[in-house]
N, C-alpha and C positions, 0 to 999 in steps of 0.2 A: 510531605505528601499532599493528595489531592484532600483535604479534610474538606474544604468549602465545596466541594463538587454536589450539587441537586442528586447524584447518582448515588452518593454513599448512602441517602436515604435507604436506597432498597440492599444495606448489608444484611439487616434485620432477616432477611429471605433466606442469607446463608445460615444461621440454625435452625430457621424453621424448614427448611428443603432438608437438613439432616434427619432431623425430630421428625417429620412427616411420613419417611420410611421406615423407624423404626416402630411409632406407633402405629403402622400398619393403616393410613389413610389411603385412600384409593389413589389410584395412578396417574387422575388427571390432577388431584392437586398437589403429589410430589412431582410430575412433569412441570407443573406451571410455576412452581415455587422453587425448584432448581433452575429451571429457566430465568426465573427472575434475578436469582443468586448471580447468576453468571454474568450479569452487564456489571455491577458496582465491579465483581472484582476482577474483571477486564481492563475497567480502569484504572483498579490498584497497579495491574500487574505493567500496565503500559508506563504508568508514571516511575515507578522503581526500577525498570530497563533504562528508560530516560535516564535519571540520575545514576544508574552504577554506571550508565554509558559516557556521563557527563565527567567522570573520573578518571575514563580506562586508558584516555592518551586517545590517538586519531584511529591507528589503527585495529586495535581492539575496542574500541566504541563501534568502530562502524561494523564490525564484524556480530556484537553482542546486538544493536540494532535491528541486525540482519537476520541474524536465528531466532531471538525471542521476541521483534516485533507480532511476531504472526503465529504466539503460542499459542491464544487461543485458540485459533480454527486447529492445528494441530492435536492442541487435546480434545478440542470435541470429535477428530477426524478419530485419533485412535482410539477414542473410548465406544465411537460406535463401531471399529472393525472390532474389537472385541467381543461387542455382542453378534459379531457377525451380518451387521446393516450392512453389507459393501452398495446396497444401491441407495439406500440415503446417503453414504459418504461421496459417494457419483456425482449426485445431485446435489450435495453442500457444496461442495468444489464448485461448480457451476455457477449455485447459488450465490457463493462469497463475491465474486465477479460481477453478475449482476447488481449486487445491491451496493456495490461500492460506485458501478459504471453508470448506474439510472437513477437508483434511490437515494443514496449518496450527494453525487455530483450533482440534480435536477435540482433537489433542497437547496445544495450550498448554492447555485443559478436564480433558485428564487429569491434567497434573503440577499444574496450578494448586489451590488450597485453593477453598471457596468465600466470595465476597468481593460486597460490593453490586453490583449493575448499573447500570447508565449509567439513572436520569431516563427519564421520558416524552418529556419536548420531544428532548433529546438522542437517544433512540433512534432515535423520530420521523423525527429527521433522517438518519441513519444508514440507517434503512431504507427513505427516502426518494431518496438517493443510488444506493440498492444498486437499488432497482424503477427507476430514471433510467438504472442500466446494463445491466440485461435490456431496456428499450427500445428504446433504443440498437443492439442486437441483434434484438429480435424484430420489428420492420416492416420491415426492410428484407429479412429470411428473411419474413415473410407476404407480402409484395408479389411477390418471386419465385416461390411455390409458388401466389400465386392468378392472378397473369396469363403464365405460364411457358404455358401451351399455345394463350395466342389471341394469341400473334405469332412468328414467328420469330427477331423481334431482340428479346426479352423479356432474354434472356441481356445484350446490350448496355444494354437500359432499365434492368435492377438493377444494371448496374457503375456505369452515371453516378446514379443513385439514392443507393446509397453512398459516392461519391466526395462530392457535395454533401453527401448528410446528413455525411459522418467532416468537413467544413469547417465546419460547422454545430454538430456538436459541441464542434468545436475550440475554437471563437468562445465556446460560451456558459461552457466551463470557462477559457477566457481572462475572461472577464467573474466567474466566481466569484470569483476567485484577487484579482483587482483589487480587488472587493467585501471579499475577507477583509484581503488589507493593508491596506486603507483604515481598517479595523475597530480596528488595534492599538491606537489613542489611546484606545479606551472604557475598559480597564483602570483608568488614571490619574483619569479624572472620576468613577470609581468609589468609588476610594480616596478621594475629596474628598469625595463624597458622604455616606459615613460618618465622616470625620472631622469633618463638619459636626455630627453629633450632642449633643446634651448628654452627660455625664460619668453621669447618671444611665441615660441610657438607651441606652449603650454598654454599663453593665453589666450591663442586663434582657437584651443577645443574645447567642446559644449561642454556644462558644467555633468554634472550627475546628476539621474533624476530624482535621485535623494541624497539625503546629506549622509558624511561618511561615517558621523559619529551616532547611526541613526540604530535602535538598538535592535538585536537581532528578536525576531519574531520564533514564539515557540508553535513548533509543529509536530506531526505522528512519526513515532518512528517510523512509520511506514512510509514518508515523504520520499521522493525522488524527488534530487535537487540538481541544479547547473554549480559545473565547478564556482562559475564566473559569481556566483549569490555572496560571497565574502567570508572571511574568515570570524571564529571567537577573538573576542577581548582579551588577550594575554595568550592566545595561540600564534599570531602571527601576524601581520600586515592584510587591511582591505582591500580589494580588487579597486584600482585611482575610480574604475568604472562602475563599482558595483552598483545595482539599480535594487536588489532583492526583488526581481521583479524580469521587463522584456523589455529586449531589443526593437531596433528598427528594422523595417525587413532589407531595406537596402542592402543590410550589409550581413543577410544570413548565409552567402556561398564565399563570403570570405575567407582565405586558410590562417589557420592558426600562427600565432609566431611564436616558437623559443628561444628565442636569442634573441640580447640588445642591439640594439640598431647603430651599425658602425658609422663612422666619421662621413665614411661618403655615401653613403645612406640617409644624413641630415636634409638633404635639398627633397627630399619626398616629400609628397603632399601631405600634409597635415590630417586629411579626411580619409586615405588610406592608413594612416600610424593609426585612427581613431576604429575606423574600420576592424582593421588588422584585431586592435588589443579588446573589443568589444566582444569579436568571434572566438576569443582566448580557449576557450574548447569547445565543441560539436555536442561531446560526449555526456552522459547523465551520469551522476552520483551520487550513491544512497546517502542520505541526510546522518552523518554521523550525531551532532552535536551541538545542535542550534537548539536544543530543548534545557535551556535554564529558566529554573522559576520563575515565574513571572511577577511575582515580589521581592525573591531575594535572589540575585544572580547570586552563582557558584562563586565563591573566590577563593582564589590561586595563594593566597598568600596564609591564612589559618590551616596550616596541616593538620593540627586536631580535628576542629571542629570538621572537615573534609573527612578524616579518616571514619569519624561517627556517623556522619552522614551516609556514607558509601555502607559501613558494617549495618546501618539500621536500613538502608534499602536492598542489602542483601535478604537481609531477614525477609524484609516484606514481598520480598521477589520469589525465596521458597514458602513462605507462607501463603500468600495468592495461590501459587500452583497446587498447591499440596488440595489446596481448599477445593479451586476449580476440579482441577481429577477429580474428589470429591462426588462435588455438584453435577460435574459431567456422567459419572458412572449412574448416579442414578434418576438422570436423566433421560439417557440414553436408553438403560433397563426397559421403562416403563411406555417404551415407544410400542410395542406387540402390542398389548393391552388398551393406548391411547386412539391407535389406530382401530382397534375393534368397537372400542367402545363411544365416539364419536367420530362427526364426519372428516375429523381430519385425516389426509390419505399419509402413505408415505412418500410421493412426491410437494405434498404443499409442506410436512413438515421441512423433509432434505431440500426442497427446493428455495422455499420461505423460512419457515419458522428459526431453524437455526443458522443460516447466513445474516437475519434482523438479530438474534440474541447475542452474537458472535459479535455483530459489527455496532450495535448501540454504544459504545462508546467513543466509537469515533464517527458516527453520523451528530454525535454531540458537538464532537472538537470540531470537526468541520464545517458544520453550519455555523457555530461562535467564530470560526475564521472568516469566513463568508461575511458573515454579518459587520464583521470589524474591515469590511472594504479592503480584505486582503484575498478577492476572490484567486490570483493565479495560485497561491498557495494551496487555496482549498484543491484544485486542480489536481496539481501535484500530490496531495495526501490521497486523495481518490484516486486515481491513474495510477500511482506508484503504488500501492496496496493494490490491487487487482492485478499488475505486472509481476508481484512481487510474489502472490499467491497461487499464478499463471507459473512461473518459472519456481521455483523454490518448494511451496508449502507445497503443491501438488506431486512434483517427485520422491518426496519427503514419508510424504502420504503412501504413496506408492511401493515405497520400500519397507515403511512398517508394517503395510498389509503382505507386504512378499515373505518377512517374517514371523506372520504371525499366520502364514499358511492360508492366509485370504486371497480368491481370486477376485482381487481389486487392479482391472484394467480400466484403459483410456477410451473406454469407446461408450458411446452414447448415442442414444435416439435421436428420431430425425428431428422432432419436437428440440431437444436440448441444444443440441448442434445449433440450429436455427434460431434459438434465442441468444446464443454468443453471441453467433457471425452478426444478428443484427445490432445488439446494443454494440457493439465495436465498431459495427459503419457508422449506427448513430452519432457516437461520441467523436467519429474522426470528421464527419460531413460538421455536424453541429458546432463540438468546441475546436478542434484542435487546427482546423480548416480557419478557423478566422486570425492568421498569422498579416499581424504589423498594421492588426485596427483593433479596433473594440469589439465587446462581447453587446452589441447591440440585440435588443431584445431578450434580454439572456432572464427575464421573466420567464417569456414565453416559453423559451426552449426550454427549462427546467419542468415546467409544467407538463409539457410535453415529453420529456424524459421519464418525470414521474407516469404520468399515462402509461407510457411503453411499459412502466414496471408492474401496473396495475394489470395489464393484460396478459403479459405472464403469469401471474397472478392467478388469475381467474382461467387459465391453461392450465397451470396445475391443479388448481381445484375437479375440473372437471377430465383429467386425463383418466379417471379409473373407469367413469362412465362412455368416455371413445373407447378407451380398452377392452370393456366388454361388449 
């Protein structure tokens, strides 16, 4: 497990956030002391998904990555519709998005160097995703602010609106997900593809731009990765191409190939084959299993010790939750009282405070990625956590407040609305827009990302006094 982590420091806060409620201390320092609890074991919980996921085979790895990467914001989501917050849970939704889109990704721009950007196609996609989850949000906020004064039960028409549309979403990133597993055998016909070459014109193609025995880099389960990034050590064959990294943009409308290249197919040009096997899929892939320790790789070959491994990250994977639920409920509790009793409203909490407590453990991972000059990764951990939170944790959310008899809909203020649609153009003009150069300046734009987040910030702080 994470023992060296700076963050396990604050475990200490998980029995004092217990103790703190039952000795009856006031509400600001069991809020602030369950809040603190919550970041260490966000990272317990992250790194014990990692390793049962690094056990589970491809495709229940990627599946387990997929539902409990993003457990915390789900239990802080349900343990506030229990206490009936459905508009801070509104506003955390919101909030997880933003701090992954500005606060997030600006930090990992500022520590990071600059390094090439992700491809046309690849961005493409990316930013294709990212306008699929401002959608996702914004019809279901237009349909209530356009037909909200010609019915009386308009209130009831956008909860059932959003209840179908959050199943509807569910469905089509359940069809993604299926789409992408289906996908992992391209890899291997790939590799066949160019091994089919002649000896002559293997060595007309550019090398790799990294070497192939180059070890894989640990990231969030929350990454969204390109098939093309390469396979584990003892899972399968490397991509001849793989970069863990971007393409040229030359060659990002090129179409995929499955099939090796027949006998009268040899006289093609060399830079179309290279072309061709570079573009090997369009499509994204949630990062199943590229999270091996980063001192001891997993290995394939001790069944014991594996089996021990996998039973003690089980453990720690219900113990984490068990704890957060915990930490979360009386958290949550003591929001009425926080809010009366200090200036904090309940959109700076729902908006800020618990999308920062939520996500502190991976604005950790992600600035250390950053910083190690592996800035498109950090990317990809940021973008794919907000995509992942946009389509998934949000209709998720959705359906446990439909069962818990909460009118927990999709629609939101114009303020809210307007702080998406912005960070989502930001992040598409700023990062995703510099496809087949460099992130030049990518200081700057971070700082300025951070900015954009500072002044929602100070929107939320001050929305109760526009309000009145």
């Amino acid at each position: 497990m994470v023992i060296s982590s700076p963050l396990n420091a604050l475990l200490v806060f998980v029995p004092v956030g217990l103790v703190s409620e039952m000795a009856g201390l006031g509400p600001v320092v069991i809020f602030a002391t369950n809040a603190a609890a919550i970041v260490p074991l966000s990272a317990l919980l992250t790194d014990a998904t990692e390793r049962v996921a690094a056990h589970a085979g491809d495709t229940v790895g990627a599946l387990l990555n997929i539902s409990l990467g993003n457990l915390v914001e789900l239990i802080l989501f349900i343990a506030a519709l229990c206490h009936d917050h459905v508009r801070i849970v509104q506003a955390s939704i919101l909030g997880s998005l933003l701090v992954n889109l500005l606060l997030i990704l600006g930090s990992a721009l500022i520590v990071g160097n600059d390094e090439p950007a992700y491809n046309a196609a690849d961005a493409q996609l990316l930013a294709c995703l990212l306008s699929v989850s401002v959608f996702t949000f914004l019809i279901p906020t237009a349909f209530n602010f356009a037909f909200s004064s010609a019915s009386h039960s308009s209130g009831l028409i956008s909860l059932s609106f959003s209840r179908i549309s959050s199943l509807l979403i569910l469905a089509i990133y359940v069809l993604y997900l299926v789409h992408e597993i289906r996908s992992r055998c391209r890899p291997v016909v790939l590799v066949d593809l160019e091994s089919s070459l002649s000896a002559a014109e293997r060595r007309q193609l550019p090398p790799p731009l990294l070497p192939l025995n180059s070890p894989p880099q640990p990231l969030s389960p929350r990454t969204i990765r390109f098939v093309q990034d390469g396979l584990l050590p003892g899972r399968g064959r490397r991509l001849v191409d793989s970069t863990a990294g971007f393409r040229p943009r030359a060659d990002s409308w090129q179409p995929p190939i499955s099939r090796k290249v027949s006998p009268s197919r040899r006289d093609s040009s060399v830079g179309d084959i290279r072309s061709n096997l570079s573009r090997s899929s369009l499509t994204l892939r949630i990062l199943r299993d590229v999270h091996l320790d980063r001192h001891q790789p997993v290995s394939q070959d001790d069944g014991q010790g594996s089996r021990k491994e996998v039973v003690v990250a089980i453990a720690m994977l219900v113990l984490t939750s068990g704890l957060m639920s915990l930490n979360a409920e009386l958290l949550v509790g003591t929001i009425n009282q926080v809010t009366r009793r200090t200036n904090l409203s309940e959109p700076v909490i729902g908006l800020i405070l618990l999308p920062i407590v939520g996500n502190v453990a991976e604005y950790v991972t992600v600035v250390a990625v950053a910083a190690r000059e592996k800035l498109h990764l950090a990317v990809a951990v940021a973008v794919g956590s907000s995509i992942q939170i946009a389509l998934c944790v949000t209709p998720l959310t959705l359906l446990a407040g439909w069962l818990l008899h909460r009118d927990l809909a999709l629609t939101f203020n114009t303020f809210e609305m307007a702080t998406l649609v912005g960070a989502v153009l930001l992040v598409n003009l700023l990062i995703l827009s510099e496809t087949g150069s460099t992130l030049r300046t990518g200081g700057l734009k971070g700082v300025l990302m951070c900015a954009c987040y500072i002044i929602i910030g100070l929107g939320a702080y001050f929305a109760p006094a526009i309000e009145a």
